[in-house]
N, C-alpha and C positions, 0 to 999 in steps of 0.2 A: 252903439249904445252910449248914446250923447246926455248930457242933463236938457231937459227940455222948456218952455216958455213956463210958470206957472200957471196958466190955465189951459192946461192939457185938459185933452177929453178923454174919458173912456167911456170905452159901450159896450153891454155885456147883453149878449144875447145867448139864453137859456136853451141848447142843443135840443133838447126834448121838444118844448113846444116852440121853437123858433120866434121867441119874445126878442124884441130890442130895447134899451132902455139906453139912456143917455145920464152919466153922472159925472162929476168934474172933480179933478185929482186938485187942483188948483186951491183948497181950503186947505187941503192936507200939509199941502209946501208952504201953505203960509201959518198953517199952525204948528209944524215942527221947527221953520226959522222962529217963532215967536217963544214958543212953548206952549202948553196946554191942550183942551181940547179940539178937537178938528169939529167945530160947531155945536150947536147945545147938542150937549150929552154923546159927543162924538158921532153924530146924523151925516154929520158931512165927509167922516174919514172913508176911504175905500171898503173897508170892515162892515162902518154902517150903513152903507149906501147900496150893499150885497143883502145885508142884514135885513134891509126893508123890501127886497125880493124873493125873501124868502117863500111869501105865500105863492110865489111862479113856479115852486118848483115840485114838479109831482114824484109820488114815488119811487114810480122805476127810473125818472131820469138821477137821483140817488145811488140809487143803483147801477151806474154805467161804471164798467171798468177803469177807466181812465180818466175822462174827466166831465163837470157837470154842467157849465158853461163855456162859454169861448167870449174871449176879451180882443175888442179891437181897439187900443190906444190912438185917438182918431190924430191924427199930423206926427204919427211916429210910424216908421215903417216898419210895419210889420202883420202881417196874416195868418192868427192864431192857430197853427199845428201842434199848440202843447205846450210852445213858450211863453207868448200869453199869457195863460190860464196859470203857468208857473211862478210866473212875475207877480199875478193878482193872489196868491195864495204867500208868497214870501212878502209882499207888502203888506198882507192884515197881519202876518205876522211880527212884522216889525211894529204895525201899530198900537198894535196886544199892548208891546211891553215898551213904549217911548212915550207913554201921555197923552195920546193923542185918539184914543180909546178910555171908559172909566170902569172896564171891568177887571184890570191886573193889578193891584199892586204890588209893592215893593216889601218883603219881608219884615217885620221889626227890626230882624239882626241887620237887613242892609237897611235900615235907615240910620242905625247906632252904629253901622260900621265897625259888629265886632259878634263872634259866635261863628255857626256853620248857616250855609244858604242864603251869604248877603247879597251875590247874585238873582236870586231868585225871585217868583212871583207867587202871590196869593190872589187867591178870587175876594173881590172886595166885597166883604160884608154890607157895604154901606149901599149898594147897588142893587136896589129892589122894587123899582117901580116896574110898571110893565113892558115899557121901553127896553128899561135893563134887562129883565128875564127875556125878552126875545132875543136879543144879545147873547146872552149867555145861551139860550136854544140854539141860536147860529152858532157858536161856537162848539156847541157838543157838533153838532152836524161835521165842522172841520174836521174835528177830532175821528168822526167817525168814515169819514170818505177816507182821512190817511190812513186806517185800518184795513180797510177795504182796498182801496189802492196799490197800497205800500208805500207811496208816496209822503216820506215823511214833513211834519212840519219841527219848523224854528221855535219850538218854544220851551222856555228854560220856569216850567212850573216845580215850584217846590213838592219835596216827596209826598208827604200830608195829603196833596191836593190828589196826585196821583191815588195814591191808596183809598182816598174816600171815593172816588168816581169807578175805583173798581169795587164799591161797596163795603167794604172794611170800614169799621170804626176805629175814632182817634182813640190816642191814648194820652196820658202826660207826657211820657216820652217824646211822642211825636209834635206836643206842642213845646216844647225845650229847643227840637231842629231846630226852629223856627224864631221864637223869640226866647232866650236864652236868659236872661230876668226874670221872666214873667212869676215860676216857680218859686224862686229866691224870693220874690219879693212875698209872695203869700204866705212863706215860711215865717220869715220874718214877722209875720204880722199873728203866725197862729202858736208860734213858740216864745213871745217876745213876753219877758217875768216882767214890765213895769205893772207898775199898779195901776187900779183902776182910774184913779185920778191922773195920773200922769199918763193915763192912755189918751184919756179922753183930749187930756188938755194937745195931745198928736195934731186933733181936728180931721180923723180920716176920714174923708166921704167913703159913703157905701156906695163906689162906682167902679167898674173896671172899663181899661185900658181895650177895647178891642182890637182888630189887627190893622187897625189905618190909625191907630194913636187917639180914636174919640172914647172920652170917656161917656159909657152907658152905664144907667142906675140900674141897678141889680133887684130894688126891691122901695115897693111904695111904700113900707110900715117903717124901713128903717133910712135916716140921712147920713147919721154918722157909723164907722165902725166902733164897737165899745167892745168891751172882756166878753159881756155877755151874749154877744152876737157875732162875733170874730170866729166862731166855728162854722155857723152859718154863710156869713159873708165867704168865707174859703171854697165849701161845698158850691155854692150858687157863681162865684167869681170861674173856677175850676169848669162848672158845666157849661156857661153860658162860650167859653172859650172852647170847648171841644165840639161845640155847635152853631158855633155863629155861623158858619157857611153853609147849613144844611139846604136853604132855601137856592140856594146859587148852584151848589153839587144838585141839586134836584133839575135843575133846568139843565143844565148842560148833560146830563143824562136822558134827559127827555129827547134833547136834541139827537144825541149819538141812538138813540134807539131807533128813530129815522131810517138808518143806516146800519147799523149791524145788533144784534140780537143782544143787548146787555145785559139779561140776569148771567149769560157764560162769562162774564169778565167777574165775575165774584173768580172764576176759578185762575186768576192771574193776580200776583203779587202788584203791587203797583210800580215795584221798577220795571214788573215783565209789561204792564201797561204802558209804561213812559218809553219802552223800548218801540214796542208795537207803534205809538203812534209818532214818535221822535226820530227813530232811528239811534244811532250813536252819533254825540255830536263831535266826535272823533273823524274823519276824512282818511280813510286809509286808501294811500294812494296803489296799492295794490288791486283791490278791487275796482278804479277807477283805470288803472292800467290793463287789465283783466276784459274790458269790454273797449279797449281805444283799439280804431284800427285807422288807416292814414291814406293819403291821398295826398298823389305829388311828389313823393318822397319816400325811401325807403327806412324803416324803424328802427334802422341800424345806424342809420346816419347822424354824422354829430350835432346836426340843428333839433334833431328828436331827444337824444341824449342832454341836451344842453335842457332843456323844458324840462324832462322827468328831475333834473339835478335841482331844477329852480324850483320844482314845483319839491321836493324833499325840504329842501330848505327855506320855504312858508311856512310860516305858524298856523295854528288850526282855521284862527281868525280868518288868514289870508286866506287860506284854502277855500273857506267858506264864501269870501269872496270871490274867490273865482268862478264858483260854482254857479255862483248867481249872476257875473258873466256870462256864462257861457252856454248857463241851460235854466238859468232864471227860479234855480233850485238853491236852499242852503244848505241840504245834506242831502247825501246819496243815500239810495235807497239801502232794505235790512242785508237784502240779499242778488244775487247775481239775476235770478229768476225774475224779481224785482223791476229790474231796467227794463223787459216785455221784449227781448230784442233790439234794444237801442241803444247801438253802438256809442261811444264817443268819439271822433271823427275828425283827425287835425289836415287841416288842408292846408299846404303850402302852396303858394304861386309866385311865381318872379313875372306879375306885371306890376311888382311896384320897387320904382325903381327913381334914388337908390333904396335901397331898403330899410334902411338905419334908418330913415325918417320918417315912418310910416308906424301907425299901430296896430294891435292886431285887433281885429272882427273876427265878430260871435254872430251865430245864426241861432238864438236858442230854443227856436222851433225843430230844432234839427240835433241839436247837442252838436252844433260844429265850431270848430276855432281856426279862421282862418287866418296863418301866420306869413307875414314875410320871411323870407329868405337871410335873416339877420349874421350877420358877419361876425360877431362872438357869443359867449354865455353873458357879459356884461350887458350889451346891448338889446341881448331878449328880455333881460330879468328887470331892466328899467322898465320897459314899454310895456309888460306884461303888470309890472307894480301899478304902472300909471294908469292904464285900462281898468284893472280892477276897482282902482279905488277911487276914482273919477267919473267912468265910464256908467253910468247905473240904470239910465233910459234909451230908452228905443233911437236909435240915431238916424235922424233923416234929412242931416245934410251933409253926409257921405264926407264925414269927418275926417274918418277913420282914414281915404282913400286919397286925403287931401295931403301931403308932402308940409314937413313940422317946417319949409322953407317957406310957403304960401303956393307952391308951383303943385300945379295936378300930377293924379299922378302920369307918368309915359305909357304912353299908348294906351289908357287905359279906356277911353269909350272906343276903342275901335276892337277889343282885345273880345273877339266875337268867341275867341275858342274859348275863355275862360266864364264867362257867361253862360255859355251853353252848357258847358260842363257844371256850371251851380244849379243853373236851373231842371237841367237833369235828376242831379241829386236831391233838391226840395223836390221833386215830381216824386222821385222814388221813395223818400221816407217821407212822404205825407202818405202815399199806399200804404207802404209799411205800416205807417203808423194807424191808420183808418182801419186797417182790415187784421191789427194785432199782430201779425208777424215781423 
């Protein structure tokens, strides 16, 4: 899992009716080095380019347990068993929330860099043409397969948005999370003793701030705020904010109905919604240890030990990178039942040799990590940092296999036993994986 040419291809062809389409990742990489959007109105990110195949996708293939397409990254090696389709689902999610999509934004409090949820994202008001609302129907749909699935996604939406998509109505409260002013400021304006004349002379417009910082005129009778209309402009300033997203929460609901029955999500709070479709974006390596099982090596042994140590002492962050190494996932699933029988799988082999030059390989079709035979805990937790956070496409010129000295690896195209034994195991968890056990 190499970084690849910018004009990578990918090709998503739809499981159900055996559709192929060809789309090009190659705007994406040039509009994340650049900044902005990945082509008018994000058309060209991987997000949008799903997005406008939406009408391929029927029904029941919605409805498939596991996944709804398969992704071939054309000059990257790899043969879509799950990781794939896992790569193409954590890259709209990164798109979501990097700019390079125009349906997320960034909180008030994170744009002011102060309050609760400056991490967070809002559905953009401002996002309403019909482009956008299929958007945002694609979107409910994600939402709704990771339900369905368990398959959680990457996305850090503010609580508000949660709670509205499981039907609940906002409150003030709820818009304080969020923008942390907003309230203050209309206080200020509905309790402030100047006089009439030294109100006026303020020059307030009758406009409020919505959640991307445009100001919207609240009303066509009135331009300025005055004594006489400050109880109004509050009322109308107040509702228009507890509803700016109705039209966006409506689509993305449309979408998830697609897919799972949404009048029963009234009956879930919205963090038990943000659970359902998120997971916890905690990584407990317990339950990640809970489903490892190993090959080549006994679990006892100190190259196993040395990994669990390394992998303790990651930050969430890092973890999260790993993950997306390794099985092209950023969070594991809610629960054990969850994974469908799908191991996690460390392969050691000594055909690479020496070993200390060599990084490790992921198969993330398979949730495997195949490790060299590394000679301390220093030595693994370097080449394990460097894979993760380098390492982020499909590798196919056998990088990984290449000696950090320029020299191949020893023995390794003749090293027939060790091939045979991979290709075994891809024969066996793509069964596995096909027929659910």
């Amino acid at each position: 899992r190499l970084a690849m040419a910018l004009d990578t291809l990918v090709w998503v062809a739809l499981l159900e009716q055996g559709l192929g389409q060809v789309s090009s990742r190659g705007p994406v990489k040039r509009s994340r080095s650049k900044g902005g959007l990945a082509g008018p109105d994000g058309t060209k990110s991987v997000f949008g380019q799903m997005c406008a195949k939406m009408s391929s996708f029927s029904p029941d293939s919605l409805l498939l347990p596991h996944r709804v397409w398969k992704v071939k990254f054309v000059g990257e090696s790899v043969d879509d068993c799950g990781g794939g389709y896992s790569e193409s689902i954590a890259e709209m999610c990164e798109e979501l929330q990097n700019g390079l999509t125009p349906l997320l934004i960034v909180t008030p409090n994170g744009r002011d860099e102060s309050g609760a949820n400056r991490d967070c994202f809002l559905l953009n008001p401002a996002a309403k043409s019909l482009l956008h609302m299929n958007m945002f129907r694609f979107l409910g749909v994600l939402l709704g397969i990771a339900i369905r699935t368990g398959s959680p996604l990457s996305l850090n939406l503010a609580e508000p948005v949660w709670k509205q998509l499981a039907g609940m109505n906002l409150t003030i409260a709820d818009l304080s999370e969020v923008d942390k002013d907003f309230i203050p400021g209309l206080m200020y304006i509905r309790d402030n003793e100047a006089t009439s004349e030294e109100f006026e002379a303020m020059s307030l417009p009758f406009t409020v701030p919505n959640a991307s910082g445009q100001d919207i005129q609240l009303s066509s009778k009135y331009t300025h705020i005055t004594l006489d209309n400050r109880a109004e402009y509050v009322r109308l300033a107040i509702n228009y904010r507890l509803h700016e997203f109705d039209e966006q929460v409506a689509a993305v609901r449309e979408g998830m109905a697609r897919v799972v029955p949404v009048p029963l999500l009234s009956l879930f709070t919205g963090y038990e919604l943000e659970t359902m479709v998120c997971g916890s974006p905690d990584i407990p390596l317990h339950l990640l240890k809970s489903v490892a099982t190993y090959k080549g090596i006994e679990p006892t042994a100190s190259l196993i030990q040395w990994f669990w140590e390394v992998m303790e002492s990651f930050s969430n962050t890092e973890r999260s990178l790993f993950l997306r190494f390794v099985w092209g996932r950023t969070r594991l699933p809610r629960t054990i039942a969850d994974f469908r029988g799908r191991d996690f799988v460390i392969q050691v082999l000594d055909k690479y040799n020496p070993p200390d030059h060599f990084l490790p390989e992921s198969y993330t079709c398979f949730f495997l990590l195949k490790l060299p035979r590394y000679s301390c805990k220093q030595v693994l937790e370097e080449k394990l940092k460097y894979a993760i956070h380098f390492c982020k496409s499909i590798d196919t010129d056998d990088y990984a296999r290449i000696a950090l000295t320029g020299e191949p690896a020893a023995d390794d195209s003749s090293d027939d036993s060790d091939n045979e034994d991979a290709d075994s195991f891809a024969s066996d968890s793509t069964q596995d994986y096909l027929t659910g056990h």
